[in-house]
C-alpha angles and dihedrals in degrees: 000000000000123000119210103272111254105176126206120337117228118253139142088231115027146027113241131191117182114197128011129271112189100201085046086065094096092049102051096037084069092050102042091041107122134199144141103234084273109048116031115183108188113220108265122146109264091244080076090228133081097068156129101222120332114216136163113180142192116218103247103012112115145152120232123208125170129292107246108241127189090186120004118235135188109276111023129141113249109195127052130199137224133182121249126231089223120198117322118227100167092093122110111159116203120200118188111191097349087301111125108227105244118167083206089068138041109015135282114219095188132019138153131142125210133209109191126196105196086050093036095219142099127252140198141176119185126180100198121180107197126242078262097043106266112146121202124158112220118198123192142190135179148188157192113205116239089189105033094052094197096047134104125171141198126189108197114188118174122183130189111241113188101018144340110308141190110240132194135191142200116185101183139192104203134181140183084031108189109258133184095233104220089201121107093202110095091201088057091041092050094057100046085049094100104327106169117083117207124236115166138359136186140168129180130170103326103337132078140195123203117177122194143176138199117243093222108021102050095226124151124207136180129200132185149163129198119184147206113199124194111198155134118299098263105064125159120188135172140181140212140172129197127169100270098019134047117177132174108204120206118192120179135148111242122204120219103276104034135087138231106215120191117186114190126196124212130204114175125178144149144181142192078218128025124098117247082252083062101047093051097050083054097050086042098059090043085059096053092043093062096038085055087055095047122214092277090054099045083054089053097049094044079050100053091033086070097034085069087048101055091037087075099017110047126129123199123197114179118185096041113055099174084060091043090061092039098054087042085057097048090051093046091047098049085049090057094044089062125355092104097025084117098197097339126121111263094229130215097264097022110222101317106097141354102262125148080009092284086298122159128228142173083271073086100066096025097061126346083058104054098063090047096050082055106044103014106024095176091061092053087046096050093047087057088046083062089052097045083052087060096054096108100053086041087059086044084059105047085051098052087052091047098252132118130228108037131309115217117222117243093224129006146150094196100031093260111110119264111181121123090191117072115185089055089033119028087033107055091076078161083097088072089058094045084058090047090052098053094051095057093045096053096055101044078050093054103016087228104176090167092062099033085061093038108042114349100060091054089048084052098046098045089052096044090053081046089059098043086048099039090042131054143207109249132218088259097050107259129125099245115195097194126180110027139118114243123207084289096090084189085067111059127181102008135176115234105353104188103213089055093043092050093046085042093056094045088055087051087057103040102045088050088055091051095047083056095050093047107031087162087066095041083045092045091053091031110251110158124191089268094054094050085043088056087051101046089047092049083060096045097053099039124142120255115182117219128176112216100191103052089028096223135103116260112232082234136001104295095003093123086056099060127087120293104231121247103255097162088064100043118101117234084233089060090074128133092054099210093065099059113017115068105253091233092069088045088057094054101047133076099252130119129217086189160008101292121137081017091059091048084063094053094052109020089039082137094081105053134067118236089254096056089049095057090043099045095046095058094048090056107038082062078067106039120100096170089222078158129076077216102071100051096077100041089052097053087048090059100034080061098049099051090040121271103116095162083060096044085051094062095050096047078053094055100045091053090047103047094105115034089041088039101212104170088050100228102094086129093083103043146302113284100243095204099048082053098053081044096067088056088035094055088039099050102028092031109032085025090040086217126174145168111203107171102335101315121106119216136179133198100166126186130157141209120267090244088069119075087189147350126189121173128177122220138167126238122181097314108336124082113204145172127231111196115189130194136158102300105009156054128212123193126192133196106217102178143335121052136307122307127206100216135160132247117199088325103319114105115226134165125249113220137146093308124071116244121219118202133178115247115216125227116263115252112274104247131149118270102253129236130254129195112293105271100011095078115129115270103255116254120215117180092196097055086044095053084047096051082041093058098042099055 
């Protein structure tokens, strides 16, 4: 049984589907997916089927299998990851009358499911009349717990609805779940084939233990579940374990009128480490310590847990509702991705899907980290800790590659590189600076001196040593940084890519400020004065590529002088680019996957003039065809800034819609977390016109004219404030903390107790500018949104 699809329903707090589409499965399981950074519990029904593609993941724990070569080469990375659906413990199975509850079968004559983002769990209510003509109405509500970090929660309710009825539970841990790998790879596919061994199993009353380990990786989990059950005189319950299984089983009778109420606890936890004894022990306390809580009280900590967050994180959009809930739903997801990670990568699709096989990339510090320095700063702290914890295999790897100082890996789940694939992988050494850069930012944001001596300076040091070793002084006396991939995966080895030598040149001067902050830690890793002069005259002398003629800034050294590509001819089923057209001709042509000199606006805004930016934005939008979830966030920053605020408003519509409106046609297997820290980052950098050059925060708002108001919160060091923008001004209140020198379209002012109200100035009147044909923004009108809105 199908319902008529009937999508997501439109709302400022939650994110609402009413009916059941059956081939939609695969889609909202993605988007209502929760998690805590630790724990991440894709959104399949609890039946279990039926389903797109079940997962629950543990940030970290992963399988490895073999790289496919066709011909081996010096350098290259030998062992891949990929994340593990570890055991699954949604599933609760009903059975009334013996009849197992399938929304494939029988009708429903009511069904939604809720995630809302104020409660931080997931609802559902089903009215389901069996194939013989039994009603019951089931209601459902989940967690995963922001407090207890490896805890995870389900309350099950079923009610008769037309006479007394026989029910049956099955409340399951299940592991090795058969899954349809997506990959193409066998090696990949082999080790996802049951890859988790079983090692020891118990159950006892009403709680249950299962242990496994990886074959390859090494890696140990628990899980466990432990129950209270409210119900009818008359209940019968039994246990079993079995090495990849444990179910309890409660069976009651239930009159007309009364309920049967399941509560399950969930503990989840691995290491690299700890003996199966341990890890019981830790999923057993979990267990207690939720239990001790109680479900009521896990939904009021969860509650006020996320009060706290939107009190300093909230973003308001009034004129276009449909946007308001999108960019709610993006905040709510990049909290989940990281904000209890606890020392873990925040991978690229947090843990709501499989996708890119839970690796982590810079995507990570470029723009999942931003939002949370600003609204959550441990987790941000927390994510760079994980770096910092990587420090040691990313020196193996610069050696290996005959640098000094440490070589990031472009994707990882353990911190070791694991890209087959080098010129998009190897080469983009930019990740190095991503990861710079955050660091930095997190601690002007936070003045963390703590973590700047402990963790940050070494960070700063070791990139620094990567960029005098990868670059070189040329014969005419500039710092050259040749042979290497910027952010445009459609340009590779390049000579001079500005993004990466500007990021590059920030880190020089950075890391030679903290070394003389912390000479203990300079001292402790031996860097002497000549070695942070090197490096300060390195940035001083960087290359920074400039054509004349056409007076913009090439993307890399000679890019304006290649080839345009040929857009006109070029089918709208031929995009993405990458998968039908040969990479080398991409290489050779002006055309542009993503953001990149673009994005080196947006950061490094610092180091160009107004009139370069606008330049420089329209040459390159004519070449930008966005085949990346990356480029639609960073464009609407800069359109902002130079002045089309209608543009940046589509793509800010776009970022914070990539998902629910699945655009790139792959949410099965997971959010983009970037895409979705795109949509804050456009509304609060680009509407809010917010940046952080070298410690000091400045403003110079403006909004589209589809827009009647915008307002966000953020945190910065130890004051939390609001900036509300309409036509015509800005208002700026301090919420808590003490006074804050900011900057308002360029004059300084202090924030107190009192808000300050300041004009904001027109943009400056310039012709939108083109786009590829075809790859143009979908036009975003407010007016015919609220209207859709009000009609559904």
């Amino acid at each position: 049984m199908e319902n008529r699809r009937r999508g997501y329903e439109c709302a400022p707090w939650e994110l609402r589907w009413r009916g059941l589409a059956v081939s939609e499965l695969h889609r909202t399981e993605s988007t209502f997916a929760l998690s805590n950074g630790h724990i991440g519990m894709r959104g399949t029904l609890e039946e279990g089927e039926p389903r797109g593609l079940p997962g629950t993941y543990l940030n970290g724990f992963y399988e490895s299998h073999g790289l496919p070569y066709a011909e081996a080469g010096y350098g290259y990375p030998e062992a891949g990851q990929t994340v593990v659906n570890v055991t699954d413990g949604k599933i609760i199975r009903l059975l009334v009358q013996d009849e197992p509850l399938d929304m494939r079968y029988g009708e429903a004559g009511h069904h939604e499911r809720v995630l809302d983002f104020r409660a931080g769990t997931l609802r559902r209510t089903t009215d389901w009349t069996s194939p013989t003509g039994r009603t019951v109405r089931v209601r459902t509500e989940r967690l995963v717990s922001f407090t207890q970090r490896a805890v995870a929660a389900i309350r099950y309710e079923v009610e008769p609805l037309d006479g007394d009825l026989q029910l049956v539970v099955q409340s399951d841990l299940l592991a090795n779940e058969p899954i349809e790998t997506q990959t193409g790879d066998p090696r990949v596919a082999a080790a996802l084939e049951a890859p988790l061994v079983a090692e020891y199993g118990v159950a006892e009353e009403l709680r249950a233990v299962l242990v496994h380990h990886t074959a390859r990786s090494g890696l140990r989990m628990a899980a466990a579940m432990d129950h209270e059950i409210v119900a009818p005189d008359g209940l019968r319950t039994g246990i079993t374990a079995e090495d990849d299984l444990a179910r309890l089983t409660v069976a009651v009778d239930v009159p007309l009128g009364e309920r049967l109420c399941i509560t399950k606890f969930l503990g989840y936890g691995w290491s690299a480490q700890r003996s199966a004894p341990a890890l019981r022990a830790q999923v057993d306390a979990a267990l207690a310590g939720a239990q001790q809580t109680g479900w009521h009280g896990l939904l009021a900590e969860q509650r006020a847990f996320l009060d706290q967050f939107w009190a300093s994180a909230d973003v308001e959009i009034d004129g276009d509702p449909e946007l308001q809930q999108a960019v709610r739903f993006a905040l709510f997801h990049v909290l989940q991705a990281g904000v209890r990670g606890e020392s873990r990568a925040i991978p690229g699709k947090g843990l709501t899907g499989p996708g890119y096989d839970g690796h982590a990339f810079w995507d990570t510090e470029a723009f999942v980290l931003p939002p949370l320095t600003y609204t959550v700063p441990p987790a941000a702290r927390d994510a760079l800790r994980w770096r910092h914890s990587t420090l040691d295999k990313a020196r193996d790897r610069a050696r290996q590659l005959g640098l000094r100082g440490a070589a990031f890996p472009w994707r990882s789940i353990n911190g070791a590189e694991c890209s087959a694939y080098w010129p998009a992988g190897t080469a983009a050494f930019h990740v190095n600076a991503a990861i710079a850069d955050a660091v930095v930012r997190y601690v002007n944001a936070t003045r963390d001196t703590e973590f700047e001596a402990r963790y940050g300076t070494e960070i700063l040091l070791e990139t620094a040593r990567l960029w005098c070793s990868l670059g070189h002084h040329d014969k005419h006396g500039g710092f050259r940084i040749d042979g290497v991939t910027g952010p445009d995966e459609y340009s590779a080895v390049v000579d001079n890519n500005v993004y990466t030598n500007l990021m590059a040149r920030r880190n020089l001067r950075e890391a030679a400020n903290a070394c003389e902050r912390h000479q203990d830690v300079a001292e402790a890793y031996g860097v002497d004065d000549t070695e942070i002069a090197g490096w300060r005259e390195a940035a001083d002398k960087m290359a920074v590529p400039y054509d004349a003629l056409l007076r913009v800034h090439p993307q890399a050294e000679s890019f304006t002088r290649h080839a345009e590509w040929d857009f006109a001819n070029t089918p709208p089923h031929h995009y993405p680019l990458l998968l039908n057209y040969p990479y080398f001709d991409l290489y050779r042509r002006q055309v542009v996957k993503q953001a990149d000199l673009v994005l080196a606006l947006h950061v490094c805004g610092d180091s160009f003039t107004p009139e370069e930016k606008a330049r420089d934005f329209a040459y390159y939008e004519a070449r930008t065809v966005r085949d990346s979830s990356l480029s639609a966030g960073t464009q609407a920053v800069v359109a902002a800034e130079v002045g089309h605020l209608d543009l940046a408003y589509d793509y800010l519509a776009e970022a914070a819609l990539t998902d629910l409106h699945d655009l790139h046609s792959n949410v099965r297997n997971g959010l983009h977390m970037a895409s979705l820290a795109g949509a804050w980052i456009a509304t609060v950098a680009g509407f809010g016109g917010m940046r952080d050059h070298g410690g000091k925060l400045t403003f110079a708002p403006r909004i589209p004219s589809e827009l009647d108001r915008i307002a966000f919160r953020m945190c910065f060091r130890d004051t939390s404030f609001e900036v509300e923008v309409r036509p015509g001004e800005a208002r700026y209140t301090l919420l808590s903390g003490p006074p804050l020198e900011l900057a308002h379209h360029g004059s300084r002012f202090t924030l107190g107790a009192e808000p300050v109200t300041l004009p904001v100035p027109p943009p400056p009147a310039l012709p939108r500018p083109a786009q590829p044909p075809g790859r143009a923004p979908a036009r975003r009108r407010a007016m015919e949104v609220r209207r859709r809105v009000r009609t559904a």
